[in-house]
Structure formats: C-alpha cells, structure tokens
N, C-alpha and C positions, 0 to 999 in steps of 0.2 A: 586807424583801425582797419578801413581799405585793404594799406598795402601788407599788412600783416596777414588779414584772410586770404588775400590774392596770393602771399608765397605760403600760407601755410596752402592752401589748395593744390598749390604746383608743385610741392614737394610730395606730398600725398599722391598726386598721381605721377611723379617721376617712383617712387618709392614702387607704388603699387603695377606698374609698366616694367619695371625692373623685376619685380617678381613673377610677374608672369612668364619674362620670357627668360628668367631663370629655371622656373618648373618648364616652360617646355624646353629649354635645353636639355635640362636632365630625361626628360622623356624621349627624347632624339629627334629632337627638328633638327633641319635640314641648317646648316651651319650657316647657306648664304642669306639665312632668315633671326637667325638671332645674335651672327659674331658682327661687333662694330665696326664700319667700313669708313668713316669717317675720325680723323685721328685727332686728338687735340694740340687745338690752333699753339705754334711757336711761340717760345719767349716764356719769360717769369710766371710763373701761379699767382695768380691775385689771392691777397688773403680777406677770408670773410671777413665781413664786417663788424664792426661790435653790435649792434642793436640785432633782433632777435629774426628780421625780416629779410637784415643781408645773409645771416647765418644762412636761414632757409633755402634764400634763393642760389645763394652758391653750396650747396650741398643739392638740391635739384638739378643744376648746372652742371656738378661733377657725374651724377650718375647720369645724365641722358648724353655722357659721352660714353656709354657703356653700349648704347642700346643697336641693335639691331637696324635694319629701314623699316619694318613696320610697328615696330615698338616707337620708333625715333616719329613717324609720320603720325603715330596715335598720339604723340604728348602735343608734338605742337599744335596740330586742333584741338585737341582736347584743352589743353594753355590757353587757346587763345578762348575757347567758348567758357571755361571756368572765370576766365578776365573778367568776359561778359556778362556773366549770369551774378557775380559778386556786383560788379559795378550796378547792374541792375536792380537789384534788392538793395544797397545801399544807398540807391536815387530813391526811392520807393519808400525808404525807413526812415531814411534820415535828415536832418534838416539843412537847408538850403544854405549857400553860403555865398548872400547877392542875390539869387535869382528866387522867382515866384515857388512856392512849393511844388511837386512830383503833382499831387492831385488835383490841382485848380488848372492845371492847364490842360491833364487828360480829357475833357471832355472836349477842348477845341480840339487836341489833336486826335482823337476817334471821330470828327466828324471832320475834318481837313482828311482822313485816308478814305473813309466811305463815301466821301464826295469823288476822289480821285478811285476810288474802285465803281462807283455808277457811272461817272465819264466813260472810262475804259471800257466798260461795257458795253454800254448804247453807241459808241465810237465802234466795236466791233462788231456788233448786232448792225447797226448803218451802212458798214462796211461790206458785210457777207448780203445782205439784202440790197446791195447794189448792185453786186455782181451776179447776182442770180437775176434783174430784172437786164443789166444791160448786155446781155449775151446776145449776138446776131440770129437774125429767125434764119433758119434755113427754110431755102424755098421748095416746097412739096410740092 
C-alpha cells in the first residue's frame, strides 16, 4: 500500500509540474526555462509494469523527461520529500512488522533530541561566556 501511495504521489506531481510549465509555456516563458535539456538515456524503452505502481511510476518517469530545469529540480525535491511524508504517516498508522510500535518509542526519542538540544545549548552558552571572560585586559 506504501509503494502504491508513493507512485501514485509522484505521478501527481510529475503530472501537475508538467502542467504548469505547460501553461507557462503557452504564456511565453523564456524557452531556456521550460524546453527539456536533458535527453533520454540510450537503448530500448522499458515497458511498464503490470501491477498498477509500475504503471505509475513509469508514466511519472516518461513525463519528467519533458520538463524544463526548474520544473525537473521541483519534482525531484518534491519526490523525495512526498517519499518522506508517505513513509512518515505510514510509520505512524501502521502496524509494525518486527519492531516496537511508532508510539512507544516516541517518548524516548523526544527526550534522547531534548537532551541533545539542552547539551548544545549549555555547550554554546559555556562557550560564548568563555570567551567573553578570557579576553586579555588591556593595560590603561
């Protein structure tokens, strides 16, 4: 179910990156902003997949060889943080497979990052009030 949400995600924003910089085409941006400068790679076309995830992801795949470079630099960030934000909520919903649940462990790890965010603190606070006391007097 994952990798399903993760290409349906990535097709949707391939899909919807392709539209946009379809409308600004037509509107007349600058050609070195939306004509594809990267050509696709040598050799046979892979064919989709049968199950419904490869479909996606190679229909994603074909259009962000259409794109632009700032059309092409929005998917793949955007790809990689949609990755994350799916894998994230599906740590969070669903159930474990081997390991301890999502929420039994969050409270150690919100206090394992607050222990390492008061360290780094008091570490730099010790730091800047060091160097404020061990500065040489100058003689008046």
């Amino acid at each position: 179910m994952r990798d399903l949400v993760t290409s349906f995600a990535s097709f949707c924003l391939a899909k919807t990156l392709y539209a946009g910089q379809t409308f600004a085409k037509a509107l007349g941006a600058p050609p070195a902003l939306v004509t594809p400068k990267n050509e696709p790679a040598p050799g046979p076309e892979a064919k989709p997949q049968a199950p419904l995830t490869g479909r996606l992801y190679h229909d994603a795949k074909k259009t962000s060889e259409k794109f632009g470079d700032p059309a092409s630099a929005a998917f793949l960030a955007g790809d990689e943080y949609l990755s994350k934000a799916v894998d994230a909520v599906f740590n969070v919903v669903s159930s474990p497979r081997g390991f301890r649940p999502y929420w039994t462990s969050l409270p150690g790890q919100v206090a394992s990052q607050a222990g390492l965010a008061a360290r780094a603190v008091s570490a730099a606070d010790g730091e800047h009030s060091f160097h404020l006391h061990a500065r040489p007097q100058q003689p008046g």
